[in-house]
C-alpha positions, 0 to 999 in steps of 0.5 A, a space after each residue: 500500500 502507498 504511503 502518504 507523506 504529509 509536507 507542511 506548508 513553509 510559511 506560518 500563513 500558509 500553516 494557517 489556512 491549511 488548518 482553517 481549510 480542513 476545519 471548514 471543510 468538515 463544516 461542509 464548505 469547499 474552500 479556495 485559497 489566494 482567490 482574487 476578488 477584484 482588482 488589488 485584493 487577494 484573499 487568503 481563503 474562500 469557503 463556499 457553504 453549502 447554502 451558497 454562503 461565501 466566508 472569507 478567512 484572512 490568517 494573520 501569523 502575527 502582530 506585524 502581519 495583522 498591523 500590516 494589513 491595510 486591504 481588509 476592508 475591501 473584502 467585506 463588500 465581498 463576502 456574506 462573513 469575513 473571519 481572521 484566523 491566528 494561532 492561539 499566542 496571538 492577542 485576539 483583542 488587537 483584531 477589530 470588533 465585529 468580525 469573527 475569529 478562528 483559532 488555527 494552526 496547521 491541522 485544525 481550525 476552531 470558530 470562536 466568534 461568527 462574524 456578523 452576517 452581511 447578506 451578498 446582493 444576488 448579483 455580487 454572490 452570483 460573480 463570487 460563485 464564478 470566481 470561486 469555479 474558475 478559481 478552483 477549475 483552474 488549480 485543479 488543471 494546474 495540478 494535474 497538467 503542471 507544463 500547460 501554459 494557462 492565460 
């Protein structure tokens, strides 16, 4: 029988989001990361529910990476909630108030607080969902023809 040997991903973030996709997943959702919903904004993770609810989960390996991030507003005009995820030494009260939080590390993730839920109109959720396809259509190809070139 072949034996499965599990990498790590290098970088903290990346060990975040591995461990926030899994939680996700076992809730149900499919999940895509470094997903860029418009111009000048990249996503960490994308979760897809199973009623058609779109979850972004930014993961924040740090103080300085959170303080960092300047971007995070624009990606709540693109989702119906918006988490951060961080590792459990990070001090949750630096993150603003009224969004929600996972704990993470790179193999399980916990919800501690739901965002609130801010309702995508029909036709923002309708390009989400399009995006969210190509999105994974396009990473599976990659996968499996690794040489293509894609446009």
């Amino acid at each position: 029988m072949d034996q499965v040997v599990e990498t790590l991903p290098a970088m903290p973030g990346q060990r975040l989001a591995r461990g926030v996709c899994r939680a996700l997943r076992a809730l149900d959702f499919v999940v895509v990361e470094e997903l860029v919903p418009a111009p000048d904004l990249r996503v960490d993770v994308m979760a897809l529910g199973p009623r058609g609810e779109i979850w972004i989960v930014e993961c924040k390996s740090g103080r300085a990476d959170y303080v960092a991030d300047r971007k995070w507003h624009g990606y709540l005009e693109w989702c119906d909630r918006f988490f951060w995820a961080v590792d459990a030494d990070f001090l949750a009260e630096l993150l603003p108030e009224g969004t929600g939080l996972i704990i993470a590390d790179a193999y399980d993730a916990e919800i501690l607080a739901m965002g609130p839920e801010t309702a995508l109109p029909p036709a923002r959720r309708k390009v989400m969902v399009q995006k969210f396809a190509r999105h994974a259509a396009l990473r599976l190809q990659a996968l499996r023809d690794p040489t293509a070139v894609f446009l």
